[in-house]
C-alpha atoms as an extended CHARMM CRD file, in Angstrom:
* protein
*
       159  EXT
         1         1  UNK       CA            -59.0170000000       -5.6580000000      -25.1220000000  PROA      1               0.0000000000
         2         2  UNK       CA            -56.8420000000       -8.4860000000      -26.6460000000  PROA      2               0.0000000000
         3         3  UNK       CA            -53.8680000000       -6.5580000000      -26.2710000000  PROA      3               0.0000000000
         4         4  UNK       CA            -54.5060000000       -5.6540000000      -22.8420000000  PROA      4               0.0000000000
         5         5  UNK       CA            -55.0230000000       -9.7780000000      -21.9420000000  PROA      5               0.0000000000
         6         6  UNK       CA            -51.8000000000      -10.3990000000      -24.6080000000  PROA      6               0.0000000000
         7         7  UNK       CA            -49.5000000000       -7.6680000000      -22.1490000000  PROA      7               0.0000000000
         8         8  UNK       CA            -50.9850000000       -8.8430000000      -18.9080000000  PROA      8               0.0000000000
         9         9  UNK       CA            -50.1190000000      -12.3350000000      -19.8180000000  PROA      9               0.0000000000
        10        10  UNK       CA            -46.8830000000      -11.6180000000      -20.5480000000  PROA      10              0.0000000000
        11        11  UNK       CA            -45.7740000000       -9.4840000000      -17.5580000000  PROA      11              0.0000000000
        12        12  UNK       CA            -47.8150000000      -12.6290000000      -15.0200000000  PROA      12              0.0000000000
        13        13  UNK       CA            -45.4200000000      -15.2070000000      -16.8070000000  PROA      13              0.0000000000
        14        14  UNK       CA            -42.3380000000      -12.8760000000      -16.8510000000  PROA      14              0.0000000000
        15        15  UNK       CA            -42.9520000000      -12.3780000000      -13.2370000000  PROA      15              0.0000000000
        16        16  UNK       CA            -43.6010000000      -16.0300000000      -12.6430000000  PROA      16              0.0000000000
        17        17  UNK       CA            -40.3930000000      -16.9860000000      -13.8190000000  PROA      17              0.0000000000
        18        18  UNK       CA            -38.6580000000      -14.8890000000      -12.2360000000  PROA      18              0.0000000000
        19        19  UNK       CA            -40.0820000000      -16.0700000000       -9.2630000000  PROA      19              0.0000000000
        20        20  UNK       CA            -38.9280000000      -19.3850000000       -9.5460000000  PROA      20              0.0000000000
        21        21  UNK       CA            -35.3850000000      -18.1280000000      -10.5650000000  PROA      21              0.0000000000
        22        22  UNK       CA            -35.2250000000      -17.1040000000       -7.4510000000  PROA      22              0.0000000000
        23        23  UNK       CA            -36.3420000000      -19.7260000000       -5.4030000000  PROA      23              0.0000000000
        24        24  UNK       CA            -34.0750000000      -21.8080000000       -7.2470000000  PROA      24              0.0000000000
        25        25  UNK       CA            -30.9290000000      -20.0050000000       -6.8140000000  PROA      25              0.0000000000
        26        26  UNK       CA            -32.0910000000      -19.7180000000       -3.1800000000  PROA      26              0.0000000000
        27        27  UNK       CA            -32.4430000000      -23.1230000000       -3.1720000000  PROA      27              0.0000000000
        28        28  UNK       CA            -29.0760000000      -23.7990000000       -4.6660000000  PROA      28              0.0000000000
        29        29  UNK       CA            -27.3780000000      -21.1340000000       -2.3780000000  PROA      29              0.0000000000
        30        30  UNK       CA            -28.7180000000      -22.3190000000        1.2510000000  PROA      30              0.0000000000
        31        31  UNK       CA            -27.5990000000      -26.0770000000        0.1500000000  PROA      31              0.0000000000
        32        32  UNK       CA            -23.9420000000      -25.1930000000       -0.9500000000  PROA      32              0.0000000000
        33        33  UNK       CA            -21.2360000000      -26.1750000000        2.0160000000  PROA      33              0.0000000000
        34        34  UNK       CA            -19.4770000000      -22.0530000000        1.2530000000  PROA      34              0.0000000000
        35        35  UNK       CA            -20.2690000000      -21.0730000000        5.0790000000  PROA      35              0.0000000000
        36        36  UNK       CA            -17.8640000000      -20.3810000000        7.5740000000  PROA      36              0.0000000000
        37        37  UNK       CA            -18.6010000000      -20.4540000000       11.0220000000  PROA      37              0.0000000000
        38        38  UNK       CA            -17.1270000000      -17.0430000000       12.9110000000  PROA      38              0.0000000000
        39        39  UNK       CA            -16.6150000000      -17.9900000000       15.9320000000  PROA      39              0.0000000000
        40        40  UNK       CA            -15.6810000000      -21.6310000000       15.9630000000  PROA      40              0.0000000000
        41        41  UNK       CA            -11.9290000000      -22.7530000000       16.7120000000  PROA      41              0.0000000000
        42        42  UNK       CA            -12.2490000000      -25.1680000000       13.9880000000  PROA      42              0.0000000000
        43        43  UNK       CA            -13.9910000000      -24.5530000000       10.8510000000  PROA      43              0.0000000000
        44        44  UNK       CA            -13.1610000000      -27.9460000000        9.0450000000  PROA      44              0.0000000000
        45        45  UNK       CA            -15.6140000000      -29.4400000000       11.3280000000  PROA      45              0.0000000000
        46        46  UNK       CA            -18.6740000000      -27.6590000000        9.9370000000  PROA      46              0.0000000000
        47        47  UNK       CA            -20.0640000000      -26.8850000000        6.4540000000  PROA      47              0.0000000000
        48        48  UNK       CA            -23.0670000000      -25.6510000000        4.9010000000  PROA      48              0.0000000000
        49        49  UNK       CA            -25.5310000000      -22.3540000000        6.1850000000  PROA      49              0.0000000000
        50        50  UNK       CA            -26.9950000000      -25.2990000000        8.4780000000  PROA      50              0.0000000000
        51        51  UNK       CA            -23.8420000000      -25.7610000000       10.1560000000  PROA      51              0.0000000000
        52        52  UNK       CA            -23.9470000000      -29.5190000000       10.3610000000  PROA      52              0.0000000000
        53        53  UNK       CA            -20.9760000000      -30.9480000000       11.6510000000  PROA      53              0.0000000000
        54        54  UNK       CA            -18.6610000000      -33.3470000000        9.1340000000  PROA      54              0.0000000000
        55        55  UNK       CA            -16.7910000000      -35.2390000000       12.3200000000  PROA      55              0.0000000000
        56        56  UNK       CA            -18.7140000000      -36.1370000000       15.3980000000  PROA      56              0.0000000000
        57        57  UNK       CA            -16.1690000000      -36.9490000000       17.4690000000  PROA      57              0.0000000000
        58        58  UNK       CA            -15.2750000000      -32.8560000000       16.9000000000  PROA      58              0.0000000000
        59        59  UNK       CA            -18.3260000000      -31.2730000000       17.3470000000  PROA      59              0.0000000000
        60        60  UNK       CA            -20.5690000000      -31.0340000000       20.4790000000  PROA      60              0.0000000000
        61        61  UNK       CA            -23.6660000000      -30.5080000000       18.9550000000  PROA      61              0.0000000000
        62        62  UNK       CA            -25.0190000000      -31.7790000000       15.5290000000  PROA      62              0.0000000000
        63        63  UNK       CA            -26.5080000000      -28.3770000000       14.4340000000  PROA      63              0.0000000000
        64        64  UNK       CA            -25.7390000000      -24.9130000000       15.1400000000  PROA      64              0.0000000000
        65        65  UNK       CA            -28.2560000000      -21.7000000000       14.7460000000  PROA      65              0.0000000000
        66        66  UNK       CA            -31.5850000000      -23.5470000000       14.9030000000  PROA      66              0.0000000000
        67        67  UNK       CA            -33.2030000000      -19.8380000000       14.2300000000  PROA      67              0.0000000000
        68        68  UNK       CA            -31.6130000000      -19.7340000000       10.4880000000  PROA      68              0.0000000000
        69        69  UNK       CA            -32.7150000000      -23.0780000000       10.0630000000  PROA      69              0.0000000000
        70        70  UNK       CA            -36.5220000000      -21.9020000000       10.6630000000  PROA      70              0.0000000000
        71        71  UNK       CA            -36.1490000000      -18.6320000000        9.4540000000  PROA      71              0.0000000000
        72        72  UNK       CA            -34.6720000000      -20.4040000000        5.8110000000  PROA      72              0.0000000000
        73        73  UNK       CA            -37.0380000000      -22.8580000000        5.9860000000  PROA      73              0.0000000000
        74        74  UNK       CA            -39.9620000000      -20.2050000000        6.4620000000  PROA      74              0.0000000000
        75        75  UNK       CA            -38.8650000000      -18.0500000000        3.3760000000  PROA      75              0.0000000000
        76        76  UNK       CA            -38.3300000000      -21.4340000000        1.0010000000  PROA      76              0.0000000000
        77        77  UNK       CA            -41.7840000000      -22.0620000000        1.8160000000  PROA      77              0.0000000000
        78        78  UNK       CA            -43.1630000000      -18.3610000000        1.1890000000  PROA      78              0.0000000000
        79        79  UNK       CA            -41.2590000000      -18.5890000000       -1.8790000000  PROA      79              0.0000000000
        80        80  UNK       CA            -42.5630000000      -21.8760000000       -3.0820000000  PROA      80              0.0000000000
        81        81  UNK       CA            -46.4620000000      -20.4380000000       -2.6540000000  PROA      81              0.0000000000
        82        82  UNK       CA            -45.6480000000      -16.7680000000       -4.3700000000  PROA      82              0.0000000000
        83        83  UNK       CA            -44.2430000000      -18.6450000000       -7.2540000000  PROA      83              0.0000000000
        84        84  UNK       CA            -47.3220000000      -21.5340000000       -6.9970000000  PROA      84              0.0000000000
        85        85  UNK       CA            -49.8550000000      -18.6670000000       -6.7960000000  PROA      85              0.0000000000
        86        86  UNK       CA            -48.5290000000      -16.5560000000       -9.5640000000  PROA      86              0.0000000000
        87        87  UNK       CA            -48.5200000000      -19.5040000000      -12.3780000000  PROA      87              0.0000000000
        88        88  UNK       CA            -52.1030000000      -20.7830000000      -11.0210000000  PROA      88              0.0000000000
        89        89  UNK       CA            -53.3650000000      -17.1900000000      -10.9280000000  PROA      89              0.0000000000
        90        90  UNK       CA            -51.6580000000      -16.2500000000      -14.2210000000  PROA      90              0.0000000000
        91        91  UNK       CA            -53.5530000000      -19.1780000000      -16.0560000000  PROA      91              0.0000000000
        92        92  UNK       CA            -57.4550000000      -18.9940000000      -14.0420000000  PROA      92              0.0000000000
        93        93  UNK       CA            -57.6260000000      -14.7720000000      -14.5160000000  PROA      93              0.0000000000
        94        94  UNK       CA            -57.2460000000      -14.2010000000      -17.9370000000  PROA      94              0.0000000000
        95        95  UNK       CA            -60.3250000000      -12.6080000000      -19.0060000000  PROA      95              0.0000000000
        96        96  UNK       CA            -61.2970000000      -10.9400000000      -15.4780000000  PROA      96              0.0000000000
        97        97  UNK       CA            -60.1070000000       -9.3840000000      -12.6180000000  PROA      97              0.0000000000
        98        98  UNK       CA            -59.4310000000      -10.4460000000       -9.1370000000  PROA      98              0.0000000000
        99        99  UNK       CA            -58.1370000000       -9.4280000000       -6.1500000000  PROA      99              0.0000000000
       100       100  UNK       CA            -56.7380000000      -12.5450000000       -5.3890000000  PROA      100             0.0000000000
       101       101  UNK       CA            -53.2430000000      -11.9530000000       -6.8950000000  PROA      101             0.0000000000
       102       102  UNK       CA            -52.5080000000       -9.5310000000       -4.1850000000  PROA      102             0.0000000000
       103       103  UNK       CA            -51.6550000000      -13.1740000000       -2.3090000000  PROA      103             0.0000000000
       104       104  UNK       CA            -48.1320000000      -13.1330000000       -4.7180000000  PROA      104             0.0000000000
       105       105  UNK       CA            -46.9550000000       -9.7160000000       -3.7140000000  PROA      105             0.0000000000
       106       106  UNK       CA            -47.9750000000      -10.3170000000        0.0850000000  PROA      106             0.0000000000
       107       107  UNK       CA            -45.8220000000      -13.7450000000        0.1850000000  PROA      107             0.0000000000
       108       108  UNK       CA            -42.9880000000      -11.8990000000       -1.5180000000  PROA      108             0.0000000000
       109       109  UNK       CA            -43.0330000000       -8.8380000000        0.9360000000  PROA      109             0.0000000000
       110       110  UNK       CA            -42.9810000000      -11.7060000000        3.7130000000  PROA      110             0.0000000000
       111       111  UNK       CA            -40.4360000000      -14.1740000000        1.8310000000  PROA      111             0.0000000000
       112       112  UNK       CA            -38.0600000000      -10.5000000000        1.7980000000  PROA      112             0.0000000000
       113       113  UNK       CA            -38.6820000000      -10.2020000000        5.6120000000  PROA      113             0.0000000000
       114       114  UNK       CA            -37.7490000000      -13.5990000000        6.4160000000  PROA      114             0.0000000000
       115       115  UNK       CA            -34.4710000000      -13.5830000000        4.6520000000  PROA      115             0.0000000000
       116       116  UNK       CA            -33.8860000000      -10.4740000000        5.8920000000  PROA      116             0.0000000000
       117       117  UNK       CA            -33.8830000000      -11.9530000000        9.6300000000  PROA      117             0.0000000000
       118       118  UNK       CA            -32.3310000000      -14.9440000000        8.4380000000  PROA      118             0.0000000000
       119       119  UNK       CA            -29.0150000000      -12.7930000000        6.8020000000  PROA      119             0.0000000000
       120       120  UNK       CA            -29.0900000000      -10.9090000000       10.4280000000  PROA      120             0.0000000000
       121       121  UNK       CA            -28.8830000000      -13.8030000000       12.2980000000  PROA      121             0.0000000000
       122       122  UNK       CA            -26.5200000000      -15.3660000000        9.1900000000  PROA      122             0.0000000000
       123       123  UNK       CA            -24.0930000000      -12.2380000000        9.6210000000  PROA      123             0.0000000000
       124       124  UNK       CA            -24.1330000000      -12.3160000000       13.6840000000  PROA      124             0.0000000000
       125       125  UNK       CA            -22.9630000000      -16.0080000000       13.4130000000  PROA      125             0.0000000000
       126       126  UNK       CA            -21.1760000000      -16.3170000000        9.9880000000  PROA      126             0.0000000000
       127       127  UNK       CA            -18.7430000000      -15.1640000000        7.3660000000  PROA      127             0.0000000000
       128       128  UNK       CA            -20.1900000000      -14.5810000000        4.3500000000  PROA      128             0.0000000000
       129       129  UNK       CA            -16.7750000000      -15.3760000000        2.2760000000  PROA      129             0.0000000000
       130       130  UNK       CA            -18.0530000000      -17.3560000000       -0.5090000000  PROA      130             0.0000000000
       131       131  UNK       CA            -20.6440000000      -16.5680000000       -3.3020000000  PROA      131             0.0000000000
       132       132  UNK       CA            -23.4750000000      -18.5790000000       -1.1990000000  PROA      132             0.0000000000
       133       133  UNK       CA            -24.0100000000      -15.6930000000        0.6650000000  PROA      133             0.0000000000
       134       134  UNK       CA            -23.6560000000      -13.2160000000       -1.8330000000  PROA      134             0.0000000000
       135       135  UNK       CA            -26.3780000000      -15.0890000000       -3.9880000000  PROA      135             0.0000000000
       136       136  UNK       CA            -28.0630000000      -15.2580000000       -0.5310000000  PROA      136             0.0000000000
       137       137  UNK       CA            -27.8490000000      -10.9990000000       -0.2930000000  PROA      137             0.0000000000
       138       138  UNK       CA            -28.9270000000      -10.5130000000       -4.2600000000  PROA      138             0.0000000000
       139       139  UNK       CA            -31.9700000000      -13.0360000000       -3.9180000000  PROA      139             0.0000000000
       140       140  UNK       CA            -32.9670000000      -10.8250000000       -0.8020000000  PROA      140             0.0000000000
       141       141  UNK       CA            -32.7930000000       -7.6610000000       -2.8010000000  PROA      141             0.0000000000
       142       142  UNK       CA            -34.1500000000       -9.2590000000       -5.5000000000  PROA      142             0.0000000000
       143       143  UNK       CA            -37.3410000000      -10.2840000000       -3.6870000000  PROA      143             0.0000000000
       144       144  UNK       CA            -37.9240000000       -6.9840000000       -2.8070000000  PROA      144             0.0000000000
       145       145  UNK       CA            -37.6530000000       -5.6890000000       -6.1270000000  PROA      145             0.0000000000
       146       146  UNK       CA            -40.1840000000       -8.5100000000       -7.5250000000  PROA      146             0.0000000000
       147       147  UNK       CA            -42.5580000000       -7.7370000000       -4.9160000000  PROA      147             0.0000000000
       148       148  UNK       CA            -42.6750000000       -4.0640000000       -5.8780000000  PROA      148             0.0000000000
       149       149  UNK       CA            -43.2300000000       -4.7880000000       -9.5400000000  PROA      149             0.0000000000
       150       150  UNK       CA            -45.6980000000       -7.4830000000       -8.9790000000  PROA      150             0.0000000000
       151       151  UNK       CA            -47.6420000000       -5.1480000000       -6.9520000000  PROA      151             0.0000000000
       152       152  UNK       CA            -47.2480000000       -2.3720000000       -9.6280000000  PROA      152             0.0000000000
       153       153  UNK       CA            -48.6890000000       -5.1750000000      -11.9550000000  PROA      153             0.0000000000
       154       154  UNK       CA            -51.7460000000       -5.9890000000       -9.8820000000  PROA      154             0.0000000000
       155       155  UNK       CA            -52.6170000000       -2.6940000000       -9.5490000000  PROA      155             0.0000000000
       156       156  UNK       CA            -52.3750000000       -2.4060000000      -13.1390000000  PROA      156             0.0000000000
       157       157  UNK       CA            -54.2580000000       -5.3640000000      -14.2270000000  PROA      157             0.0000000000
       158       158  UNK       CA            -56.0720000000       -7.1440000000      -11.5820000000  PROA      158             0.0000000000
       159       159  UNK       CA            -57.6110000000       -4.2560000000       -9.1240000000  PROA      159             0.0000000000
Protein backbone atom coordinates (compact mmCIF):
# COMPACT_ATOMS: atom_id res chain seq x y z
CA UNK A 1 0.00 0.00 0.00
CA UNK A 2 3.11 2.29 0.40
CA UNK A 3 3.59 2.44 -3.13
CA UNK A 4 0.16 3.22 -3.89
CA UNK A 5 0.37 6.45 -1.13
CA UNK A 6 4.27 7.03 -2.67
CA UNK A 7 2.46 7.34 -6.60
CA UNK A 8 -0.59 9.16 -5.39
CA UNK A 9 1.59 11.64 -3.71
CA UNK A 10 3.48 12.23 -6.47
CA UNK A 11 0.86 12.70 -9.23
CA UNK A 12 -1.29 15.34 -6.25
CA UNK A 13 2.06 17.42 -6.12
CA UNK A 14 2.83 17.11 -9.90
CA UNK A 15 -0.62 18.29 -10.46
CA UNK A 16 -0.35 20.96 -7.83
CA UNK A 17 2.39 22.54 -9.45
CA UNK A 18 1.24 22.60 -12.38
CA UNK A 19 -1.56 24.32 -11.17
CA UNK A 20 0.18 27.12 -9.94
CA UNK A 21 2.29 27.32 -13.21
CA UNK A 22 -0.55 28.22 -14.59
CA UNK A 23 -2.01 30.66 -12.53
CA UNK A 24 1.19 32.28 -12.60
CA UNK A 25 1.74 32.63 -16.19
CA UNK A 26 -1.93 33.73 -16.22
CA UNK A 27 -1.10 36.06 -13.85
CA UNK A 28 1.90 37.34 -15.69
CA UNK A 29 -0.02 37.33 -19.09
CA UNK A 30 -3.33 39.42 -18.07
CA UNK A 31 -0.79 42.12 -16.38
CA UNK A 32 1.55 42.59 -19.49
CA UNK A 33 0.59 46.05 -21.53
CA UNK A 34 0.83 43.46 -25.26
CA UNK A 35 -3.03 44.32 -26.03
CA UNK A 36 -4.22 46.18 -28.79
CA UNK A 37 -7.43 47.64 -28.88
CA UNK A 38 -9.33 46.78 -32.49
CA UNK A 39 -11.35 49.24 -32.90
CA UNK A 40 -9.89 52.34 -31.37
CA UNK A 41 -8.46 55.26 -33.68
CA UNK A 42 -5.62 55.50 -31.40
CA UNK A 43 -3.97 52.66 -29.82
CA UNK A 44 -1.08 54.61 -28.00
CA UNK A 45 -3.68 55.73 -25.67
CA UNK A 46 -4.44 52.32 -24.16
CA UNK A 47 -2.38 49.35 -22.88
CA UNK A 48 -2.82 46.29 -21.04
CA UNK A 49 -6.00 43.40 -21.46
CA UNK A 50 -7.73 46.04 -18.99
CA UNK A 51 -7.55 48.67 -21.44
CA UNK A 52 -6.67 51.47 -19.09
CA UNK A 53 -5.97 54.53 -20.72
CA UNK A 54 -2.10 56.07 -20.50
CA UNK A 55 -3.36 59.92 -21.39
CA UNK A 56 -6.56 61.26 -20.00
CA UNK A 57 -6.89 64.06 -21.85
CA UNK A 58 -7.20 61.20 -24.94
CA UNK A 59 -9.44 58.87 -23.68
CA UNK A 60 -13.17 59.25 -22.75
CA UNK A 61 -13.46 56.67 -20.42
CA UNK A 62 -10.84 55.25 -17.91
CA UNK A 63 -11.60 51.52 -18.66
CA UNK A 64 -12.85 49.71 -21.53
CA UNK A 65 -14.62 46.00 -21.51
CA UNK A 66 -15.74 45.91 -17.87
CA UNK A 67 -17.00 42.11 -18.80
CA UNK A 68 -13.16 40.87 -19.32
CA UNK A 69 -12.34 42.60 -16.33
CA UNK A 70 -14.93 40.29 -14.28
CA UNK A 71 -14.70 37.46 -16.34
CA UNK A 72 -10.45 37.59 -15.64
CA UNK A 73 -10.96 38.39 -12.36
CA UNK A 74 -13.48 35.35 -11.87
CA UNK A 75 -11.02 32.72 -13.41
CA UNK A 76 -7.79 34.23 -11.25
CA UNK A 77 -9.88 33.52 -8.40
CA UNK A 78 -11.07 29.87 -9.51
CA UNK A 79 -7.56 29.35 -10.20
CA UNK A 80 -6.18 30.55 -6.94
CA UNK A 81 -8.75 27.93 -4.95
CA UNK A 82 -8.02 24.75 -7.48
CA UNK A 83 -4.40 25.31 -6.82
CA UNK A 84 -5.18 26.13 -2.74
CA UNK A 85 -7.36 22.98 -2.63
CA UNK A 86 -5.04 20.64 -4.38
CA UNK A 87 -1.82 21.38 -2.00
CA UNK A 88 -4.22 21.35 1.24
CA UNK A 89 -5.93 18.20 -0.04
CA UNK A 90 -2.66 16.63 -1.25
CA UNK A 91 -1.14 16.97 2.37
CA UNK A 92 -4.67 16.06 4.81
CA UNK A 93 -5.59 12.66 2.43
CA UNK A 94 -2.71 10.69 2.48
CA UNK A 95 -3.70 7.57 4.06
CA UNK A 96 -7.59 7.69 3.06
CA UNK A 97 -9.90 8.55 0.62
CA UNK A 98 -12.19 11.40 0.06
CA UNK A 99 -14.41 12.76 -2.16
CA UNK A 100 -13.49 16.06 -1.45
CA UNK A 101 -10.79 16.47 -4.17
CA UNK A 102 -13.44 16.41 -6.77
CA UNK A 103 -13.55 20.41 -5.55
CA UNK A 104 -9.93 20.78 -7.77
CA UNK A 105 -11.23 19.33 -10.97
CA UNK A 106 -14.71 21.23 -10.59
CA UNK A 107 -12.80 24.77 -10.13
CA UNK A 108 -10.61 23.86 -13.09
CA UNK A 109 -13.59 22.84 -15.43
CA UNK A 110 -15.05 26.37 -14.26
CA UNK A 111 -11.58 28.38 -14.30
CA UNK A 112 -11.54 26.77 -18.37
CA UNK A 113 -15.11 28.20 -18.84
CA UNK A 114 -14.36 31.52 -17.62
CA UNK A 115 -11.38 32.12 -19.77
CA UNK A 116 -13.06 30.74 -22.38
CA UNK A 117 -15.76 33.71 -22.22
CA UNK A 118 -13.18 36.01 -21.32
CA UNK A 119 -10.91 35.13 -24.84
CA UNK A 120 -14.54 35.56 -26.67
CA UNK A 121 -15.17 38.71 -25.42
CA UNK A 122 -11.02 39.36 -25.63
CA UNK A 123 -11.18 38.41 -29.49
CA UNK A 124 -14.58 40.50 -30.23
CA UNK A 125 -12.74 43.60 -28.79
CA UNK A 126 -8.95 42.91 -29.27
CA UNK A 127 -5.98 41.86 -31.30
CA UNK A 128 -4.28 39.24 -29.95
CA UNK A 129 -0.74 40.34 -31.64
CA UNK A 130 1.59 39.79 -28.89
CA UNK A 131 2.51 36.61 -26.84
CA UNK A 132 0.04 37.85 -23.87
CA UNK A 133 -2.62 36.44 -25.62
CA UNK A 134 -1.08 33.53 -26.92
CA UNK A 135 0.02 32.56 -23.26
CA UNK A 136 -3.60 33.66 -22.57
CA UNK A 137 -4.95 30.77 -25.41
CA UNK A 138 -2.26 27.91 -24.09
CA UNK A 139 -3.21 28.53 -20.28
CA UNK A 140 -6.92 28.03 -21.52
CA UNK A 141 -6.09 24.79 -23.20
CA UNK A 142 -3.99 23.97 -20.64
CA UNK A 143 -6.67 24.17 -17.94
CA UNK A 144 -8.64 21.94 -19.71
CA UNK A 145 -6.11 19.44 -20.05
CA UNK A 146 -5.28 19.63 -16.10
CA UNK A 147 -8.78 19.29 -15.30
CA UNK A 148 -9.10 16.07 -17.28
CA UNK A 149 -6.07 14.49 -15.68
CA UNK A 150 -6.89 15.61 -12.25
CA UNK A 151 -10.17 14.04 -12.62
CA UNK A 152 -8.55 10.84 -14.10
CA UNK A 153 -6.44 11.05 -10.80
CA UNK A 154 -9.35 11.29 -8.39
CA UNK A 155 -10.99 8.65 -9.83
CA UNK A 156 -7.95 6.74 -9.47
CA UNK A 157 -7.04 7.48 -5.99
CA UNK A 158 -9.57 9.29 -4.04
CA UNK A 159 -13.18 7.72 -5.15
Amino acid sequence: MAVLTNQKFAIDLLISILITFVLSTSILSISTNHWNVKYENSTTNRTGLFQQCSNVLCCSRKELDRPITLLVLCTIILLAMSALSSFILMATTMEYTTRCYILVPTTLFGAGITMTLALIQILDRLDLNGYSGYIFIIDTLLTYIFGGISLLHANMHYF
